[in-house]
PAPAKOL-177871 format. One record per residue (C-alpha): residue number from 1; residue in three letters; x, y, z. Coordinates in pm, 1 decimal, always signed. Each point is the difference from the previous one (the first is absolute). Example, Ala and Ser with C-alpha at 12.3 -4.5 7.8 and 13.67 -1.06 7.14 Angstrom:
2
<rec 1 "Ala" <+1230.0 -450.0 +780.0>>
<rec 2 "Ser" <+137.0 +344.0 -66.0>>
END
This chain:
107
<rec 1 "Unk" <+0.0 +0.0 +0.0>>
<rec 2 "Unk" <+287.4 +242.1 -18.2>>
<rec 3 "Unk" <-81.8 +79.3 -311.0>>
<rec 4 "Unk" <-235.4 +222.0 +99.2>>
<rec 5 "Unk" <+303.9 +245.8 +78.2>>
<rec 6 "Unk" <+17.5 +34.9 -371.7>>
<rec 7 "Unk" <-324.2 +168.2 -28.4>>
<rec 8 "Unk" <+106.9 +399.9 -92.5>>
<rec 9 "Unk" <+14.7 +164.9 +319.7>>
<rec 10 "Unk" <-26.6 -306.9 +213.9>>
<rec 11 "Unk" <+164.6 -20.4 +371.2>>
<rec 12 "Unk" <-16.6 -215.3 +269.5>>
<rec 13 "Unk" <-83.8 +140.2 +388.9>>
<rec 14 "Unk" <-79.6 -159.4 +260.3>>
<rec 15 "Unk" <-320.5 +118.0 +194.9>>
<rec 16 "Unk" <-119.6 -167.4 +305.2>>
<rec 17 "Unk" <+260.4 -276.9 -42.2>>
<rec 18 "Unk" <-146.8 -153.6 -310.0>>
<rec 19 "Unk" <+244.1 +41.3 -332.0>>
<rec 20 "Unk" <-240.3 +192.6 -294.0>>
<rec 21 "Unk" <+47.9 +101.1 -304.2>>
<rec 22 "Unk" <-92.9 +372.4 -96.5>>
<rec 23 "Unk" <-27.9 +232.2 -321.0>>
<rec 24 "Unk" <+50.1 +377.8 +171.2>>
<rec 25 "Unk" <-163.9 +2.6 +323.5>>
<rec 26 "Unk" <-313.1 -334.8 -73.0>>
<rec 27 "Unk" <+101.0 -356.5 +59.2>>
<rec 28 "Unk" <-52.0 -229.4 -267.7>>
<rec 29 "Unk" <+153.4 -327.9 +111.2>>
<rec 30 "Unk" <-53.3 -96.5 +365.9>>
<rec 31 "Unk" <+265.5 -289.4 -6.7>>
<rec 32 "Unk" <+21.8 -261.4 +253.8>>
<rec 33 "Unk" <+173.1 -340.5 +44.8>>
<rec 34 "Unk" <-294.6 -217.9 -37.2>>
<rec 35 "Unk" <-163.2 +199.2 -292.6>>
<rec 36 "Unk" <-84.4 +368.4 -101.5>>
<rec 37 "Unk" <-261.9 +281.1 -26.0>>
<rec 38 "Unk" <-117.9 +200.5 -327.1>>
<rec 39 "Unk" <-260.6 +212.9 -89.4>>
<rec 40 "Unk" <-211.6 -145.9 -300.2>>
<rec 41 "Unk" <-280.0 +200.0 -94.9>>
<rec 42 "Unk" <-71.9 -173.0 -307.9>>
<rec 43 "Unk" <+116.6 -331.4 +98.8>>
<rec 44 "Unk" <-70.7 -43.7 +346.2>>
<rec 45 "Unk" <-286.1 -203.4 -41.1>>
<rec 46 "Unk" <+225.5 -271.1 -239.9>>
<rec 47 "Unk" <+272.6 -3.7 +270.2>>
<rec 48 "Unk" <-287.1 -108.6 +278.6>>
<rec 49 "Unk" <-161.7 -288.4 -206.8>>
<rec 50 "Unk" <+371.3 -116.1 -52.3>>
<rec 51 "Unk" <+41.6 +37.8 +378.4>>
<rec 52 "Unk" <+117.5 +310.1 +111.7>>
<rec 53 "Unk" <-144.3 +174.1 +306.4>>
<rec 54 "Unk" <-139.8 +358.5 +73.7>>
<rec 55 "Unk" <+345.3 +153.4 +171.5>>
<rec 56 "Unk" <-161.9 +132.0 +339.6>>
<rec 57 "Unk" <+17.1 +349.5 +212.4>>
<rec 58 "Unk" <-294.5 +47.4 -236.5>>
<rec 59 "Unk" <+197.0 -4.4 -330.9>>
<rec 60 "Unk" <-180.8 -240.3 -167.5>>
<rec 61 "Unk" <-262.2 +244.2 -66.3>>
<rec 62 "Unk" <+226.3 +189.4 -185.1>>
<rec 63 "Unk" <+46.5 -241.0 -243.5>>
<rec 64 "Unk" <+394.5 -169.2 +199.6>>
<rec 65 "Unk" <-4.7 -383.4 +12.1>>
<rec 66 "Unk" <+276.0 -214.7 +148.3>>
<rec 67 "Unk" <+137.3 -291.4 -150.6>>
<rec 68 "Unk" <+176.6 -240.9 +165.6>>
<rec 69 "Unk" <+322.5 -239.1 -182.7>>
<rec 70 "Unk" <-62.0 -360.4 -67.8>>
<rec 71 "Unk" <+338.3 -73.2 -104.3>>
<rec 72 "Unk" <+83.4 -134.9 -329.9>>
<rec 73 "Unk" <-346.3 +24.5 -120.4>>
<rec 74 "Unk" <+11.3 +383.0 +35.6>>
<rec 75 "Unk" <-140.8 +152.7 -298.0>>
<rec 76 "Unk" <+299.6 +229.6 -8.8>>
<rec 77 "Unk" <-145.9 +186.9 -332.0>>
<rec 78 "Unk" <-315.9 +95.5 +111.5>>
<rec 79 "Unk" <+143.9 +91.2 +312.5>>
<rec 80 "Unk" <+220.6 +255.3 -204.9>>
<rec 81 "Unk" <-322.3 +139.9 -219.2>>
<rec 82 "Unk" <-179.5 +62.1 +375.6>>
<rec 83 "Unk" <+375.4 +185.0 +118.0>>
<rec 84 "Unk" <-50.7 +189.1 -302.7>>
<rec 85 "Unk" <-412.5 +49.8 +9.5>>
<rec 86 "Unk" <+70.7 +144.4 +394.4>>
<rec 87 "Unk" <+278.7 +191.8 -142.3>>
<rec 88 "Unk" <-210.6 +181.8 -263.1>>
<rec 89 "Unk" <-303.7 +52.5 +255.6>>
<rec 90 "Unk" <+216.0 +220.4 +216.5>>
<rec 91 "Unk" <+285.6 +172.8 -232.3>>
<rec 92 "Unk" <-26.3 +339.9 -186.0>>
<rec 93 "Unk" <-111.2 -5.3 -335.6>>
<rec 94 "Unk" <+371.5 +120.3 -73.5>>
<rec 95 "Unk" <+136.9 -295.7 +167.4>>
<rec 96 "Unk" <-197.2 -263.6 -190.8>>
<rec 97 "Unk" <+91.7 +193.2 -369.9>>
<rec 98 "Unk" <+347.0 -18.3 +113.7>>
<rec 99 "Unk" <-68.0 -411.9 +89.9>>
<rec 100 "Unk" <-162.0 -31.6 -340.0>>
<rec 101 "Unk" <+254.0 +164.9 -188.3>>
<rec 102 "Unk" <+269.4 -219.9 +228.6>>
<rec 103 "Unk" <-147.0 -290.8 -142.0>>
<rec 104 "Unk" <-42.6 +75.3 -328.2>>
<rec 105 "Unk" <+369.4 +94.3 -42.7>>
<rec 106 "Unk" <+87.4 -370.1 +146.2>>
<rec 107 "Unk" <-273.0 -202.2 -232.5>>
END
């Protein structure tokens, strides 16, 4: 999950003990040793059937799930598009172009 450090303008702090992953001042990776927390808000609703839980302290309403690893059988890809979905959700407008344009100039 370190590759969410490569996000434009990504850095990692350290709030309240847990490690997180923000864009400016907004987390969008809470990152844990068991699993991690994004903020879907199109594809929350996929990431609970496929068995990802509302993240608490009443983020779930916002649209955060946590997923937990299952080892080998992680789906590391689709983990990656979620990374990039929270990502998205909670960086400038600038930020994203910049990502887009970052990507285009590596396809």
């Amino acid at each position: 999950m370190g590759e969410a450090l490569g996000f434009p303008g990504a850095w990692e702090d350290h709030p309240w003990g847990d490690t997180v992953v923000k864009v400016g001042k907004k987390i969008f990776v809470f990152l844990g040793e068991e699993g991690f927390s994004v903020k879907l808000p199109e594809s929350a609703e996929e990431a609970l059937s496929l068995g990802a839980e509302p993240t608490g302290y009443g983020l779930g309403k916002a649209g955060w799930v946590s997923v937990r690893f299952q080892g080998d059988d992680d789906p590391v890809d689709l983990y990656r598009d979620w990374i990039d979905e929270s990502y998205r959700a909670v960086a400038t407008k600038t930020l994203v172009k910049q990502l887009d344009a970052q990507r285009a100039d590596d396809a």
